[in-house]
ZADO-352454 format. One line per 10 residues: number of its first residue (from 1); their letters; for each residue x, y, z of C-alpha. Coordinates in steps of 0.02 Angstrom, whole numbers, plus 50000, padded with zeros to 5 digits. Layout:
N
NUM	a	X/Y/Z | ...
This chain:
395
1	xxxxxxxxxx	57803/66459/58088 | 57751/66555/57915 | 57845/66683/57874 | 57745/66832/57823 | 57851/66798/57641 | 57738/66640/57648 | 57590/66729/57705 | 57596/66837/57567 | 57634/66711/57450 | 57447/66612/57520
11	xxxxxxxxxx	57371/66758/57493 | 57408/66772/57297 | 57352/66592/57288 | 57188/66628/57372 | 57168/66778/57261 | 57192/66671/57106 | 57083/66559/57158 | 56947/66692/57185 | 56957/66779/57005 | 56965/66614/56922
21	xxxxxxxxxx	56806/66573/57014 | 56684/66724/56963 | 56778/66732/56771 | 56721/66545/56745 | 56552/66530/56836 | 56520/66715/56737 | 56545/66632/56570 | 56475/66448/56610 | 56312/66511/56707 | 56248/66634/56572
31	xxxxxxxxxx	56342/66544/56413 | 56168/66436/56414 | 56073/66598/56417 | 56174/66642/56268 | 56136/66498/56175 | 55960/66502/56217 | 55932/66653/56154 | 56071/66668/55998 | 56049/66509/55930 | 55865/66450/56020
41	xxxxxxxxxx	55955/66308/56108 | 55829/66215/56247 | 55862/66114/56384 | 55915/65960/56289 | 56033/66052/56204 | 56114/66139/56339 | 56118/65962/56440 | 56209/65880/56302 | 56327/66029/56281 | 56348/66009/56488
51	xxxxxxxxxx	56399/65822/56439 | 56507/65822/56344 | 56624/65973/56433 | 56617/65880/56580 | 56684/65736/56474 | 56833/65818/56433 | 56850/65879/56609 | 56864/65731/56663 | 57020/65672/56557 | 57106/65861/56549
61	xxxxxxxxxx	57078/65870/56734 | 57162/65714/56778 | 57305/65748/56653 | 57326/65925/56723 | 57354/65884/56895 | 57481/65759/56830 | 57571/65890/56736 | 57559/66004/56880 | 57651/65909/57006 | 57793/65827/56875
71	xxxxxxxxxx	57809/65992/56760 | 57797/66122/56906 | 57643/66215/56964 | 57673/66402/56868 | 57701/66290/56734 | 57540/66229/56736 | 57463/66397/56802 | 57559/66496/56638 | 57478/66368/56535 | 57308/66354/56590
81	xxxxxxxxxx	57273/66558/56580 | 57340/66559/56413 | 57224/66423/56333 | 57104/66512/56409 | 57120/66687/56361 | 57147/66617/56173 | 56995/66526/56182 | 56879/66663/56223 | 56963/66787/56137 | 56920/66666/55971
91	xxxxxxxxxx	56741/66625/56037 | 56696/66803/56060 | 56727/66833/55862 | 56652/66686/55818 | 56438/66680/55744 | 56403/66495/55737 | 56349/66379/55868 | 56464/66234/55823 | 56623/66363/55830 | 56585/66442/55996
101	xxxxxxxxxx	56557/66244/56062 | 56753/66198/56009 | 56811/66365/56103 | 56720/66321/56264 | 56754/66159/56233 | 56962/66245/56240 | 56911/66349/56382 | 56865/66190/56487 | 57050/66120/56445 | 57131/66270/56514
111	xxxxxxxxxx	57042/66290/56651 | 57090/66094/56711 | 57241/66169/56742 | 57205/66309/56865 | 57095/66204/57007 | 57207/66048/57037 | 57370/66163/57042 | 57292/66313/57152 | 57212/66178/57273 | 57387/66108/57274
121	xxxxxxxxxx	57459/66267/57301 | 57379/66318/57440 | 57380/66166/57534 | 57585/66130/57535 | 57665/66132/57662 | 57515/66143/57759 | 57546/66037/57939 | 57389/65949/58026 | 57326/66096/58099 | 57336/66225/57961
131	xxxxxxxxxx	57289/66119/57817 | 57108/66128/57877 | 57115/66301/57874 | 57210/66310/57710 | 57074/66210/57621 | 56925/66306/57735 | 57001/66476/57686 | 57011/66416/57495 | 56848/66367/57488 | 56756/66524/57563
141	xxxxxxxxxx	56865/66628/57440 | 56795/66546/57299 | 56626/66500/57340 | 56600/66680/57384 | 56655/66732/57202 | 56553/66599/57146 | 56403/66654/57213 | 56431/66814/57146 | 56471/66765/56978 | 56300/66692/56969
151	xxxxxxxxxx	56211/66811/57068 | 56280/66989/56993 | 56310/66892/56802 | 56126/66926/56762 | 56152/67099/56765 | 56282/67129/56693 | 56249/67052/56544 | 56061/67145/56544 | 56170/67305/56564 | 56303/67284/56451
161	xxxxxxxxxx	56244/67136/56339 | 56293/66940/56320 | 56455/66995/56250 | 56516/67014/56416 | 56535/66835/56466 | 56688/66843/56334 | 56782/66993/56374 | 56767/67014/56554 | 56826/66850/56587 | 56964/66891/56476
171	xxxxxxxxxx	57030/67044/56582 | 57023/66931/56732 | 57131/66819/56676 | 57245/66929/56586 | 57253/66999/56765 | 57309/66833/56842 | 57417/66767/56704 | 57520/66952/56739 | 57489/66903/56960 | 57552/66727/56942
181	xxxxxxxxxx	57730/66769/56819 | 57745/66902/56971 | 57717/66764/57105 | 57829/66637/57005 | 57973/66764/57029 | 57949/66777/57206 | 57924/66605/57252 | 58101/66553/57250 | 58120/66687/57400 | 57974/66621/57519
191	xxxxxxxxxx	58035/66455/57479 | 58234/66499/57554 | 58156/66598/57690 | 58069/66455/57747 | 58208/66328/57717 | 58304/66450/57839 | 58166/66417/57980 | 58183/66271/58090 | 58076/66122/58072 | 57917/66155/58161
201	xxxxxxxxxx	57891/66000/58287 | 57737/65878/58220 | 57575/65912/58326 | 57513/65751/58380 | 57333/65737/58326 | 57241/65620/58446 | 57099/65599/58319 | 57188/65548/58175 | 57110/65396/58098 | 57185/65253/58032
211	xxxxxxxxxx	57273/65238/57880 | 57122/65116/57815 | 57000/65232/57877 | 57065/65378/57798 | 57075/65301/57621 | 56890/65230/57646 | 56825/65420/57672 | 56941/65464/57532 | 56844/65346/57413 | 56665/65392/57475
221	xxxxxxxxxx	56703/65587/57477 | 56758/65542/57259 | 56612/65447/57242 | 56511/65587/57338 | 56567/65759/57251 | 56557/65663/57057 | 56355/65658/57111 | 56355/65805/57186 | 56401/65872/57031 | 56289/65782/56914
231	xxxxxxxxxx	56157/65873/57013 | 56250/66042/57003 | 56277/66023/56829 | 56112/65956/56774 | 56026/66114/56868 | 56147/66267/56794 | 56122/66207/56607 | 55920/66202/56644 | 55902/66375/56726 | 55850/66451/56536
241	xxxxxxxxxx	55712/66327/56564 | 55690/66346/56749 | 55679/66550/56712 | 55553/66560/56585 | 55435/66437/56714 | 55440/66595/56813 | 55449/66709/56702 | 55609/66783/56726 | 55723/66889/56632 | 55922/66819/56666
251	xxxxxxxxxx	55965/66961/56788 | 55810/66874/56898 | 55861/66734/56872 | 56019/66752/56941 | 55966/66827/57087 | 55824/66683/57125 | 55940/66526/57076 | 56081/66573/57162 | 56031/66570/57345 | 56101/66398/57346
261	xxxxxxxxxx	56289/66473/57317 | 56270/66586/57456 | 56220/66436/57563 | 56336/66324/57505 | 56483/66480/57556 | 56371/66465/57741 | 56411/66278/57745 | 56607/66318/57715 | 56610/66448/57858 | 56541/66318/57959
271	xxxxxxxxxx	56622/66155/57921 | 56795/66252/57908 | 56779/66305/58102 | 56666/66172/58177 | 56781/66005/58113 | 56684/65842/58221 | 56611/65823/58037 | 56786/65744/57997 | 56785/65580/57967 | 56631/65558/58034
281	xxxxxxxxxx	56495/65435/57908 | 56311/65508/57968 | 56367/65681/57909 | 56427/65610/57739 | 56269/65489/57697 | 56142/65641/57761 | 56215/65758/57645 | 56187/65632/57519 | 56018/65602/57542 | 55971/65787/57580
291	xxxxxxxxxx	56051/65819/57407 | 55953/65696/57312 | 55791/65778/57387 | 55801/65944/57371 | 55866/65934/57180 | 55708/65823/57135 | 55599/65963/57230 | 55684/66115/57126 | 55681/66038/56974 | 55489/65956/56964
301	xxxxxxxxxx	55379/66072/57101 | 55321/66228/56993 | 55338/66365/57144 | 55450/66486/57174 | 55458/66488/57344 | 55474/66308/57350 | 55608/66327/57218 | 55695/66433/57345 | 55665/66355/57496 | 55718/66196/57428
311	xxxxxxxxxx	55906/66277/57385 | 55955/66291/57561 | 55946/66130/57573 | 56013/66091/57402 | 56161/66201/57442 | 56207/66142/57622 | 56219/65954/57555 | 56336/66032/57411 | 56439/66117/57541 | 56487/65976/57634
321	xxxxxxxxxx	56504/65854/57499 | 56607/65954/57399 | 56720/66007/57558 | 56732/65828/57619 | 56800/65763/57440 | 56943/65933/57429 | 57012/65892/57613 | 57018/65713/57605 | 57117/65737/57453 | 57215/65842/57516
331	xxxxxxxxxx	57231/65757/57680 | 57257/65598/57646 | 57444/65623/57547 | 57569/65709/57464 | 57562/65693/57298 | 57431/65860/57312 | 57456/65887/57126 | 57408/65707/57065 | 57244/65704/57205 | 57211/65882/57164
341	xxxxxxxxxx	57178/65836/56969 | 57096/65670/57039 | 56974/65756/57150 | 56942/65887/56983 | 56918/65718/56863 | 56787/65669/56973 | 56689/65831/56967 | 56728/65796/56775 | 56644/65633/56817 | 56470/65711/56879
351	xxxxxxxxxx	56478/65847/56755 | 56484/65725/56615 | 56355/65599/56667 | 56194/65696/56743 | 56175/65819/56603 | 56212/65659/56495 | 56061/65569/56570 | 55961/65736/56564 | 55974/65757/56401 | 55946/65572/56326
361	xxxxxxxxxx	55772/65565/56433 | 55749/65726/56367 | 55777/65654/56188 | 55699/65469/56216 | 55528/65509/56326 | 55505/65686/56260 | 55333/65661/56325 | 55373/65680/56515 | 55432/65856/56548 | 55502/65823/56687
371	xxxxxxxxxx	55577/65658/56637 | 55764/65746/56650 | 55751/65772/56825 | 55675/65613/56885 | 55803/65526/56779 | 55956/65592/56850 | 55860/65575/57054 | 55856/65399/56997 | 56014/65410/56963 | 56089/65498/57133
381	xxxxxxxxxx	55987/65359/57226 | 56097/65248/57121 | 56261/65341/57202 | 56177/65320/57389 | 56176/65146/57366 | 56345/65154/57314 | 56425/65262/57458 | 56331/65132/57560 | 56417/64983/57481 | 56599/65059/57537
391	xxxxx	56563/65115/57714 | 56493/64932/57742 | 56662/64853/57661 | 56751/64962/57757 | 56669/64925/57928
């Protein structure tokens, strides 16, 4: 039993979660629309830019989730907002591109420190039955700011102009630096009132795999989400490019490219009620395959309604990659800090390499325009073959 102490104390978490979602996809969506039209960056220079922040993710979001579980999680939480805040209250005053690069490249530190701990958060103390919902209820909540960040940025920054990625994303987290000193005060008090509860009695799970299966999706779902990514994060930093294809100014943009969020929120609704996808290999490898599809298609077809009929796809085969890779992390032990910043490094991992690959085609066959994206399919087919590889070792 949760008392409704703990209930409230979810909530907050969920809430956190939420605002930290639409203040970074806000800035990191439209930054490249920024830089595009400030300092006439293109599409190899927002892929390299991509890079090498998902380089550092990689490392800082490892390190964070480490710090998180041994230092405490408001630690971390205190920490993280702070960096952040700093680092776009400096980038906002600053008028060269190499400057404002070194502050996001801040921003992406502080952030490591938000995702592993509120995952963690929100999953402790979760049994077998509520974890799922936990980690479903978590990842509607943010995908749904998400979406909106992307979808709603566009305008605002027509309306009130590209300064906005800085400052509103500043009051946000001013906001939840002030919610989560409030929620470290209280969290001794839901932590006695449920130390005052009796143990609830395990619920024997029928279905549970074994120990060797469970570690063998745990390994797929972080090879899995790092691709994912690489196709995410090849995509965002070429929608300057993908816009002016189509002619459209950013608020249109927003509202054509980010059907697939929406989508990808569908496929959390879904997968966190209907749950036979657990541990189940066809659902993984589809999703896989779908993915690898449906980015080539958005990226190299020059039609719009191809471009969004193609992210339904694209964003269904996110959804379930990226929810496989948070609950088998979360699943599959306790250390939810440590797998938390693990399951973050590997995002890191996919953020680092496809705009990587992007951007050298883009630098060494300048001649194929659409070298970028046929580069990085290559390279998801690459990751197939490699999710492949472990379910047959572990058959």
């Amino acid at each position: 039993m949760t008392t409704k102490k703990g209930h409230g104390f979810k909530f907050a978490c969920f809430t956190l979660g939420g605002m930290s979602s639409f203040a970074t996809s806000f800035y990191f969506y439209y930054l490249y629309f920024f830089l595009q039209k400030r300092f006439s960056f293109d599409s190899k220079h927002n892929l390299a830019l991509a890079g090498a922040l998902g380089f550092i993710y990689v490392f800082a979001s490892w390190q964070a989730g480490r710090f998180a579980q041994r230092r405490g999680y408001f630690n971390a939480l205190k920490l993280g907002f702070s960096v952040m805040i700093l680092a776009l209250s400096v980038g906002s005053q600053l008028n060269s591109a190499a400057g404002l690069m070194l502050a996001t490249a801040a921003l992406t530190v502080g952030m490591c420190f938000l995702w592993p701990t509120i995952e963690a958060l929100v999953s402790e103390g979760e049994d077998a039955t509520g974890l799922p919902r936990a980690v479903g209820t978590y990842n509607v909540v943010w995908a749904s700011t998400n979406a909106l960040g992307l979808f709603g940025g566009g305008t605002l920054v027509e309306k009130f102009g590209f300064r906005t990625i800085f400052f509103l994303p500043i009051a946000i987290l001013i906001t939840q630096l002030a919610l989560t000193l409030r929620l470290e005060k209280h969290a001794n008090d839901v932590v006695r009132a449920a130390g005052n509860e009796p143990a609830p009695a395990p619920i024997p799970d029928p279905h549970r795999p074994s120990p060797a299966k469970t570690k063998a999706f745990l390994r797929m779902a972080w090879l899995a989400n790092p691709f994912a990514y690489i196709a995410i994060n090849t995509f965002i930093p070429m929608l300057p490019t993908v816009a002016a294809r189509f002619h459209l100014s950013p608020m249109f943009a927003g509202f054509a490219c980010s059907l697939w969020c929406f989508v990808r929120l569908g496929a959390f609704i879904a997968l966190w009620h209907w749950t036979d996808w657990h541990y189940r290999f066809r659902w993984l490898v589809m999703a896989f395959g779908v993915l690898i599809v449906s980015f080539a298609v958005i990226l190299i077809v020059p039609s719009l309604a191809v471009l969004l009929v193609s992210q339904i796809f694209f964003g269904a085969a996110i959804g379930l990659i990226y929810y496989s890779s948070l609950f088998y992390s979360m699943d599959a032990g306790e250390a939810k800090g440590e797998h938390g910043g693990i399951h973050e490094a590997a995002i890191g991992v996919g953020s680092c390499v496809g705009p990587a690959v992007g951007a050298a085609s883009l630098q060494f066959l300048p001649q194929y325009a659409n070298g970028g994206a046929i580069a990085v399919s290559v390279l998801l087919l690459c990751g197939l073959g490699g999710l492949l590889a472990i379910w047959k070792t572990a058959r």
